[in-house]
Backbone bond lengths (Angstrom), bond angles and torsions (degrees), N, CA, C in turn:
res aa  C-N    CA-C-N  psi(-1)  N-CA   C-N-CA  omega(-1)  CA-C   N-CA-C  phi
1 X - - - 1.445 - - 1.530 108.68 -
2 X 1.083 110.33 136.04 1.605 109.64 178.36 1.377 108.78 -127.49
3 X 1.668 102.97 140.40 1.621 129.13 -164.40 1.605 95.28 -94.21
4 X 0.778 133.29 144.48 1.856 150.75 166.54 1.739 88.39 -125.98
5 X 1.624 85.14 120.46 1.939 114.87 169.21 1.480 90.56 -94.59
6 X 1.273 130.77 140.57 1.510 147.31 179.97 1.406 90.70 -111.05
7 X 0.986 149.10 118.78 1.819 144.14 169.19 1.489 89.28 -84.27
8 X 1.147 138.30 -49.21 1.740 122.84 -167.02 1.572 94.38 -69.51
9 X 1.255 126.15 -38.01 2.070 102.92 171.28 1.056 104.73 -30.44
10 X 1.455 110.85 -67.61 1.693 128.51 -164.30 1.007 118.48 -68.52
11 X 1.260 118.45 -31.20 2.103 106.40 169.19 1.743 116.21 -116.63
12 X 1.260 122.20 26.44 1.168 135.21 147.95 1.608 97.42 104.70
13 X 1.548 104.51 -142.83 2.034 103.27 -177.04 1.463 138.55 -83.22
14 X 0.697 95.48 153.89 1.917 88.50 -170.70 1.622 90.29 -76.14
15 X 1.931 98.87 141.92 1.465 116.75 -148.60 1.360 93.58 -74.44
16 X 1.705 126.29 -38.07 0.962 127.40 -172.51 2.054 126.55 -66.54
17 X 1.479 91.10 -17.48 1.400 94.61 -170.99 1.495 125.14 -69.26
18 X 1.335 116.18 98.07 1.516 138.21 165.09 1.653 118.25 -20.55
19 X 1.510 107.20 92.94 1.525 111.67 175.35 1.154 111.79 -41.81
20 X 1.692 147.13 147.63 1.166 121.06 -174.92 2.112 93.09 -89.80
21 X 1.388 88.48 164.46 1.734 104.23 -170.67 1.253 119.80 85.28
22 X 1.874 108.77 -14.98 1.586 96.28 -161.90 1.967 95.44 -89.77
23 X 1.299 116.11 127.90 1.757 115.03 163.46 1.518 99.94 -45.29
24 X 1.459 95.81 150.97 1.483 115.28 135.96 1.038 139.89 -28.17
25 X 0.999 133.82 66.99 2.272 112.78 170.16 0.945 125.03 -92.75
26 X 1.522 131.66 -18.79 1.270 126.10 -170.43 1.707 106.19 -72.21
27 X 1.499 115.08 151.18 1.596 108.46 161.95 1.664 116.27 -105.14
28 X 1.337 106.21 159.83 1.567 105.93 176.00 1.632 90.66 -126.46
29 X 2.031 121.64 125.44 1.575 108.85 161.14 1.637 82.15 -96.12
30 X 1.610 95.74 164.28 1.066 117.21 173.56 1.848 109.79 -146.92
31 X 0.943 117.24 137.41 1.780 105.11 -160.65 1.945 71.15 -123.08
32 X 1.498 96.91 142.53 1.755 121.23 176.16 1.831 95.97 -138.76
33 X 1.319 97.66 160.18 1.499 107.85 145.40 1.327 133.12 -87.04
34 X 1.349 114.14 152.28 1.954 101.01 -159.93 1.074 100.71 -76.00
35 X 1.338 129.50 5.67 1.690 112.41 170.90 1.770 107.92 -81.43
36 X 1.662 114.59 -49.59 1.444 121.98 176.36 1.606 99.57 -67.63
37 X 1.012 148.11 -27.47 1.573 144.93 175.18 1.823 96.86 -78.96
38 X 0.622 116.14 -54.30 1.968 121.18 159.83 1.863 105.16 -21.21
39 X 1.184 80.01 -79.61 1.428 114.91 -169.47 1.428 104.76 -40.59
40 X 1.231 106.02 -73.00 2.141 114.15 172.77 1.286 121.77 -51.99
41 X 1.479 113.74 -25.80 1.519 120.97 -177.39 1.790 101.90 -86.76
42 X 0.948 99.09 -56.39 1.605 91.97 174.59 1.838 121.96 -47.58
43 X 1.635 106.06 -39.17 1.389 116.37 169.01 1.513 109.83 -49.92
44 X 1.457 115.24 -67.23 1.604 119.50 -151.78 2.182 78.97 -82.77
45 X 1.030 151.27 -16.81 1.424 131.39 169.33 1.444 104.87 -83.53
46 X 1.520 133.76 -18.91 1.734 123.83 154.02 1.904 111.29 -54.06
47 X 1.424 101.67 -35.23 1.266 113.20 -173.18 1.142 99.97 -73.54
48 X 1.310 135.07 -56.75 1.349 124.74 -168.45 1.876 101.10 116.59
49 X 1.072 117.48 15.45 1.261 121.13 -160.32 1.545 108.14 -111.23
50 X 1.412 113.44 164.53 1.839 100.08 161.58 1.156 108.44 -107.15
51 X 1.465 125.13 148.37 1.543 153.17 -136.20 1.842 78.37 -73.74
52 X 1.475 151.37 -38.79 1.620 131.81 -173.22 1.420 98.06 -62.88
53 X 1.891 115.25 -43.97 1.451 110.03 -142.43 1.346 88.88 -66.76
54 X 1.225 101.69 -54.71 2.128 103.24 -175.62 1.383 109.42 -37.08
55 X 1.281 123.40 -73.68 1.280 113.02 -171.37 1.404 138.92 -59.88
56 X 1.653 112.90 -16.61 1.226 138.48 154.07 1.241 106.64 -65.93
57 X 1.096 140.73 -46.64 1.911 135.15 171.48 1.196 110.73 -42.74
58 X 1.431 108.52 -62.74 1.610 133.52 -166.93 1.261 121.65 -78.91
59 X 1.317 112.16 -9.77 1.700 129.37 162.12 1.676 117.28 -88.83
60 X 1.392 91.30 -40.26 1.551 97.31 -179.53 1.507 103.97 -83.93
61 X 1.646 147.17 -11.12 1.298 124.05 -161.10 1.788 83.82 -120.74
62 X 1.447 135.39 -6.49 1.166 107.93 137.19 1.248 139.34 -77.72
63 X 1.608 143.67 -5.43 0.990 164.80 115.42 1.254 112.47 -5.56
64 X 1.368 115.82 -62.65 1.511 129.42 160.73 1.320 121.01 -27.05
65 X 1.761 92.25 -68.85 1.631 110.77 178.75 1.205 111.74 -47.44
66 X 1.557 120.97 -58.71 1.402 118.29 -175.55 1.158 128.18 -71.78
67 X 1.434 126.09 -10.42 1.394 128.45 164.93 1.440 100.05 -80.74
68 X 1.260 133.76 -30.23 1.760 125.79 -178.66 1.130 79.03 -73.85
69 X 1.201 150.58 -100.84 1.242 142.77 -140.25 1.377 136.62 -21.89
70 X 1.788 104.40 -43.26 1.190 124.08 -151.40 1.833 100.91 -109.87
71 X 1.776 107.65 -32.97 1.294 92.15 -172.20 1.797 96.73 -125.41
72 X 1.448 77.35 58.27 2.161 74.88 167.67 1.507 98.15 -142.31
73 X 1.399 96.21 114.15 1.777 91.48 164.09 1.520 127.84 -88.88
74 X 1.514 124.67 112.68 1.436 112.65 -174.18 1.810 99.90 -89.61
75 X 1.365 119.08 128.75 1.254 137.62 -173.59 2.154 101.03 -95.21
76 X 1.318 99.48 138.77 1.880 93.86 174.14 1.454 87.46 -95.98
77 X 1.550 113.31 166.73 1.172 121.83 -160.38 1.677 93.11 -69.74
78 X 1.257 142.24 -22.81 1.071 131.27 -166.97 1.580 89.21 -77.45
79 X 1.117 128.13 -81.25 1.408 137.22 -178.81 1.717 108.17 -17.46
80 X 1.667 105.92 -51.73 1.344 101.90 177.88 1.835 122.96 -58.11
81 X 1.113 122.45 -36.30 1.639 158.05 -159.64 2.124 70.92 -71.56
82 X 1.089 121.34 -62.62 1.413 111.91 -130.80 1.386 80.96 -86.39
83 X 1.000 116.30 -36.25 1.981 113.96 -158.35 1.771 92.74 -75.81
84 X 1.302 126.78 -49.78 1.573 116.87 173.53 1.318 109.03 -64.28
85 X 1.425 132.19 -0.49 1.352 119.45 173.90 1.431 112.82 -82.02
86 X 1.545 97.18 -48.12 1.758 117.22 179.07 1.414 97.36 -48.60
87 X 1.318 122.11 -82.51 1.540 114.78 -178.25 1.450 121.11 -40.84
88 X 1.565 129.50 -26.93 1.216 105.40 175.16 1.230 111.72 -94.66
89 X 1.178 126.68 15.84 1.525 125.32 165.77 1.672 121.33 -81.09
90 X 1.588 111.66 155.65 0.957 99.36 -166.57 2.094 104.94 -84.65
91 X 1.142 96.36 153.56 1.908 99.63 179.56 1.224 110.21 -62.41
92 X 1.088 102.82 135.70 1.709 105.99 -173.06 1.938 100.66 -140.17
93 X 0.998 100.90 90.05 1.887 112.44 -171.27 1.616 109.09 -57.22
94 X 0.938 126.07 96.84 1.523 125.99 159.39 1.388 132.05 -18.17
95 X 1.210 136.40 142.41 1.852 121.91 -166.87 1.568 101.56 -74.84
96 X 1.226 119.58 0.52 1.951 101.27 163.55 1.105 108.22 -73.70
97 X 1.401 119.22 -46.42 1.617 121.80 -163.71 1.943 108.20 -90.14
98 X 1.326 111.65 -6.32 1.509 118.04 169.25 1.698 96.29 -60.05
99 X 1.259 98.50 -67.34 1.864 115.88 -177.99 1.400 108.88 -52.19
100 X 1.065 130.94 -40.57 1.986 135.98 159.95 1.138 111.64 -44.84
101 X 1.283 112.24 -46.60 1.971 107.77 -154.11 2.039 78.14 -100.04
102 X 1.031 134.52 -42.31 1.306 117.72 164.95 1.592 141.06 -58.95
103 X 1.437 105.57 -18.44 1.106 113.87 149.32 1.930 132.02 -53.39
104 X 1.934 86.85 -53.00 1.472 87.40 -165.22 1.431 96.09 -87.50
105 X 1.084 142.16 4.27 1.316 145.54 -158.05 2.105 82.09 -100.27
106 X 1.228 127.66 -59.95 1.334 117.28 149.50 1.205 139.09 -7.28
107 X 1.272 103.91 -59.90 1.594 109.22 -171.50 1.416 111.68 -90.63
């Protein structure tokens, strides 16, 4: 069985995600050559779209990608087994960090 860690569960909303009702304000420039500015405008007018909405889609759903990518850990069921073990164990601090928390516990 395999566990998927979501890191946005755990650290709340993705920064980019659009309250609904709230406009736009932010700007994005972006400098292309008129052949690749060609190129995208002709795409989002197959679409039926205007040349921001397209590129705002297509900016934001790789964005997507790369945040799935980057902050999802997929665990194999063995991997999963060990990481709920670690957490249900009790903490047991190593003698570097005995000498740390006795330090600042010092000062």
């Amino acid at each position: 069985m395999l566990r998927v860690i979501d890191m946005w569960s755990l650290y709340g909303t993705i920064p980019y995600m659009k309250i609904a009702g709230t406009p736009a304000a932010a700007r994005l420039d972006l400098r292309l050559n008129p052949a690749d500015k060609a190129r995208i405008a002709r795409a989002a007018d197959l679409r039926g779209v205007p040349l921001s909405a397209f590129v705002r889609d297509a900016v934001l759903r790789e964005a997507e990608s790369v945040m799935t990518a980057e902050l999802t850990v997929t665990l194999s069921a063995e991997e999963s087994q060990r990481f709920l073990k670690a957490l249900d164990a009790p903490f047991q601090p190593n003698a570097k960090l005995r000498r740390a928390l006795a330090r600042v516990e010092q000062d």
